[in-house]
N, C-alpha and C positions, 0 to 999 in steps of 0.2 A: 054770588048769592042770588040777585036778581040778573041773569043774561039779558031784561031791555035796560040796564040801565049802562051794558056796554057801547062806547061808542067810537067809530070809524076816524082813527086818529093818521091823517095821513098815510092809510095803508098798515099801520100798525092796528092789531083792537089794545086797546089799553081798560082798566075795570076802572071804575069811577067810583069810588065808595060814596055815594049820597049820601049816608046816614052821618056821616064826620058834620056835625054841626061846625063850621068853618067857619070864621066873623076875617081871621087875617091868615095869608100863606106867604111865606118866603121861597123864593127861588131862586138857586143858587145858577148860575150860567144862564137869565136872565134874555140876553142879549146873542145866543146861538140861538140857529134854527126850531127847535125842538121847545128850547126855553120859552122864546118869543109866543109858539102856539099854544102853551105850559101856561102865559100871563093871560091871553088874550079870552080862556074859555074860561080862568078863575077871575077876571073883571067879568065876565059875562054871565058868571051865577051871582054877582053882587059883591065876592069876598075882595076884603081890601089885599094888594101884592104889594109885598117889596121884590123889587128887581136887586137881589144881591151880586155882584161882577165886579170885575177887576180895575173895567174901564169905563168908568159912567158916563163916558162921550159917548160911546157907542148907544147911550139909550136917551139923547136928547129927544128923540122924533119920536117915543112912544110913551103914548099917551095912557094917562091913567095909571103909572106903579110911586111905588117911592123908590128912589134908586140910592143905595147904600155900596157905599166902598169897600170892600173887602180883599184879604189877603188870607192866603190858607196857615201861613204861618205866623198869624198876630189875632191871638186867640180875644184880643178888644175890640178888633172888627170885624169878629165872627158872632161874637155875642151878640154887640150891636146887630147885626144885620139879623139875626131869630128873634128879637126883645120882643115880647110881644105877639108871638105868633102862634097860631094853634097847631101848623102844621111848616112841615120842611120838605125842598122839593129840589134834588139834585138833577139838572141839568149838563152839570157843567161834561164841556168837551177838550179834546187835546188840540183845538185850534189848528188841526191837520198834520199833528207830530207824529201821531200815530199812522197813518196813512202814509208818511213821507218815508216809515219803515225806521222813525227813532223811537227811542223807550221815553217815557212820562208815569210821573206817579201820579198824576192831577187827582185820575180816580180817585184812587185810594187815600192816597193824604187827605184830597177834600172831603170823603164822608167820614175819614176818622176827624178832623178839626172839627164839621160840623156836628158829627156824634156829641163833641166834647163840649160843643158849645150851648148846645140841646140839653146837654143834660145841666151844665148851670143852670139854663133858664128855666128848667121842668119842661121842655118840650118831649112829647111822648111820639107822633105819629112823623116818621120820615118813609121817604117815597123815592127811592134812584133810580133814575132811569140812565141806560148804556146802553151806547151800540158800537165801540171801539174795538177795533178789529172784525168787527162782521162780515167786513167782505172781503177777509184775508185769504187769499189762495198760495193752498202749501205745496203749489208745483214749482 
């Protein structure tokens, strides 16, 4: 809508919806690459983060989220990890399953669980970001 309020995301452009009055954001895969710069620009407009991920060690060294346990197939620590939230932000990765050339449902299962858990809690605005298999070469 507004093109200055795109901004240079690691060589991605990603849109940034300003107008989403935002107070909390959940992000799901947290603790990947992508996630990590996902937490670090939504502490950096003010909005509170849950870091939602699988392995909450992985996020003792980063500062500033709430870090909430989830599993894609235990629909009470999906909930838990949106309670609360005005928006939801799929991160998650195949952890290099996809790249090593195995199949994973990660995608898909995680944004149908999160869908599901979204909609108990009345959450309306979800955001997935992918790049799994991008730089598949089909020679």
């Amino acid at each position: 809508r507004r093109p200055e309020t795109m901004k240079d995301f690691k060589g991605v452009k990603v849109f940034l919806i300003y107008y989403w009055k935002m107070v909390q954001v959940t992000v799901f895969g947290a603790n990947g690459h992508s996630g990590q710069e996902i937490c670090k620009y939504c502490i950096g407009k003010g909005w509170s983060v849950i870091a939602a991920v699988r392995r909450p060690e992985t996020m003792k060294d980063f500062k500033g989220v709430e870090v909430r346990k989830i599993r894609f197939d235990d629909s009470v620590s999906m909930e838990n990890a949106v309670k609360g939230s005005d928006a939801v932000v799929m991160a998650t990765g195949s952890g290099g399953i996809v790249a090593a050339g195995k199949y994973t449902t990660v995608y898909s299962d995680g944004v149908r669980s999160a869908r599901r858990a979204m909609e108990a809690q009345g959450i309306k605005r979800l955001l997935v970001l992918s790049a799994g298999g991008v730089d598949y070469d089909k020679k």
